[in-house]
N, C-alpha and C positions, 0 to 999 in steps of 0.2 A: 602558470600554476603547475606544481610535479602532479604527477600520475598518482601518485598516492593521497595528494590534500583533496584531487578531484575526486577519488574515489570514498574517500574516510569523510567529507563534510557533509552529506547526505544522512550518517548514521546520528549526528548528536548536534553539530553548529549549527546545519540547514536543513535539519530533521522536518520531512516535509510536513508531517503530523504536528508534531508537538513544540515546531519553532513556523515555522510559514500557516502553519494553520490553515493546510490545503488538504482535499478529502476528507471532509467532514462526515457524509454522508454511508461512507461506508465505514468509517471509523468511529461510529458508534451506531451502527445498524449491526454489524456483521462480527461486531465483540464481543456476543454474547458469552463465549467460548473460547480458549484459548488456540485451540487445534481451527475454526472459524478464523479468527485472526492469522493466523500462520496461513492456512488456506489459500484467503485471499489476498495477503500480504507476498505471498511467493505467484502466485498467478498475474499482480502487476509487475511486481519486478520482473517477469518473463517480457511481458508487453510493453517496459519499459527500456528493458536492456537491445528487444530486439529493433521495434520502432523508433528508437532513437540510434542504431546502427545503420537502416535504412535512410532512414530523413537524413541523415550525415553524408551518405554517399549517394544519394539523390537531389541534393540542396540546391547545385549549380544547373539541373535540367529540370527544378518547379518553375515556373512564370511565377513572379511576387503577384499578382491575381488570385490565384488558386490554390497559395498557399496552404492556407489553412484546409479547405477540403480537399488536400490531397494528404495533409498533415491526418485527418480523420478516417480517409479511406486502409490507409498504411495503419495505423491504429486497431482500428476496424478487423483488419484480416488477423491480426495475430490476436485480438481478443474471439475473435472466433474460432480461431486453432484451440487456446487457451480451455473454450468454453468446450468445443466436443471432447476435447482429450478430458478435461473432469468427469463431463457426464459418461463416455468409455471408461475409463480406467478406475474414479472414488466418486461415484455415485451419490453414494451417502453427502461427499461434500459439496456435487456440484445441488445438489437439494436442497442444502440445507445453508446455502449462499444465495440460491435461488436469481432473482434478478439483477442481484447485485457484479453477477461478474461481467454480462452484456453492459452496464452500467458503469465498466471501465472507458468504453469508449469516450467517454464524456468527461473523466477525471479530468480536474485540472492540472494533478499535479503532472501525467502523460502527456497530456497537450501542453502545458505549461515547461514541460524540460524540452521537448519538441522545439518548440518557439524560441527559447528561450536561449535552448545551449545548443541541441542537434543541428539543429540550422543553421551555427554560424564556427562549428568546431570541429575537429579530423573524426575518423569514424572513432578510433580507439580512445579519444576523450570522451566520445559521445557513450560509445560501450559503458567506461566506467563508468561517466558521470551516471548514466541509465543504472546500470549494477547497484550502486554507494544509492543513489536515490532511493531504488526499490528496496535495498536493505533495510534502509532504515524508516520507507514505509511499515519495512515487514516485523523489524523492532518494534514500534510505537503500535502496531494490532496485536501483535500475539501481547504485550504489553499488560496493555487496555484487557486484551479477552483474558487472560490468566489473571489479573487483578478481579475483574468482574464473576469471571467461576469460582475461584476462591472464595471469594466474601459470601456473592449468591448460593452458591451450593454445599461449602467445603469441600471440594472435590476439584481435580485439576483433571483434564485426562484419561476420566475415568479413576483416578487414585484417589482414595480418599483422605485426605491433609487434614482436614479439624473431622473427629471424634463423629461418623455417624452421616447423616446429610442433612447437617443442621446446616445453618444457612442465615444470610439477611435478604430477603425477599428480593428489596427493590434494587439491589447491583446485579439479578437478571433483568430486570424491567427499563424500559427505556431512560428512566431519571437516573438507575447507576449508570450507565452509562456518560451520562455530563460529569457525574457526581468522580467516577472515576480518571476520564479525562481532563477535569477540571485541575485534580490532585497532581496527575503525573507531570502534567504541564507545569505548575507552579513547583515540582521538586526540579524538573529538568530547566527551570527559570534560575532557581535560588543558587544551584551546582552551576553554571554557565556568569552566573554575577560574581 
C-alpha cells in the first residue's frame, strides 16, 4: 500500500468514527462543542501517532504474552503526557473533557491500530497510519461537535451563526448527540455508495 492511501484512508474510507464505528464513547460524550471535538480529536491523534511509532519499533522485543499490556502501558504514558500538558497549558479544555481524555487509554480505536497495524508494519507506516487515523478521528468530532453547537446554540466558537442564541435544546443534550451522529454517518454512507 503507497504512503499516501496509508495515510488519506483513515480520513473518509476507514473513518474510524463514522465508517468502523469505533470510539463511541467519546464521540458523543465530548461533542458537545466544536472546539471539544477538536480538543479531543487532536489529543488522540497525539497518542496515536506516537504509540503506534513506538509499538512499531518495539514489536520484535514484546513476547506474544504481553502483548497486549505492554500495548497499554506504551498507550498509557503518552495519554499521560497528553493529559498534563492540557491541564498546564488549556485548562479550560482539559476541564471541560474531564475524564474522557485518561479514558483514551482504553480506546479502541488506539489499541485497535496498535494491534492491528503497528505491530505488524515499519515505524513510518505505522506514523502515518497513526497520523491519517487520528485525523480523521479528529474530522468526525469537531464534525459531530460543530453540527451539535450549531443547531443547539446557534453559535459555533463563540460566533454567533443563527440570529441571537436561539437554539434547539436537545442537539446539546445527549439524544443530539445520536441524533447528529446518526445523520453524518448516513450522509458519509450515501457519498461512499
Amino acid at each position: 500500500m503507497s504512503k499516501i492511501k496509508i495515510l488519506t484512508k483513515g480520513l473518509i474510507k476507514e473513518n474510524p468514527v463514522l465508517v468502523l464505528v469505533l470510539g463511541m464513547c467519546p464521540s458523543l460524550a465530548v461533542t458537545t462543542s466544536a472546539i471539544n471535538g477538536l480538543g479531543m480529536g487532536l489529543a488522540t491523534t497525539f497518542v496515536l501517532l506516537m504509540s503506534n511509532m513506538l509499538i512499531s519499533m518495539l514489536k520484535n522485543f514484546i513476547p506474544d504474552k504481553v502483548r497486549i499490556p505492554a500495548y497499554i502501558v506504551v498507550i498509557a504514558t503518552f495519554v499521560s503526557i497528553v493529559d498534563l500538558v492540557l491541564q498546564a497549558y488549556v485548562p479550560v479544555l482539559a476541564s471541560s473533557l474531564g475524564l474522557f481524555i485518561p479514558l483514551i487509554v482504553v480506546n479502541c480505536i488506539v489499541l485497535g491500530r496498535a494491534e492491528a497495524f503497528a505491530s505488524k508494519n515499519s515505524v513510518l507506516d505505522s506514523m502515518l497510519d497513526g497520523l491519517g487515523m487520528g485525523l480523521g478521528f479528529t474530522l468526525a468530532l469537531f464534525t459531530i461537535g460543530f453540527c451539535r453547537e450549531l443547531l443547539g446554540s446557534g453559535a459555533v466558537m463563540a460566533h454567533s451563526l443563527i440570529g441571537g442564541k436561539d437554539g434547539i435544546l436537545v442537539f446539546v443534550l445527549a439524544p443530539g448527540a445520536f441524533f447528529v451522529l446518526g445523520f453524518v454517518i448516513a450522509i458519509v454512507r450515501r457519498l461512499q455508495s
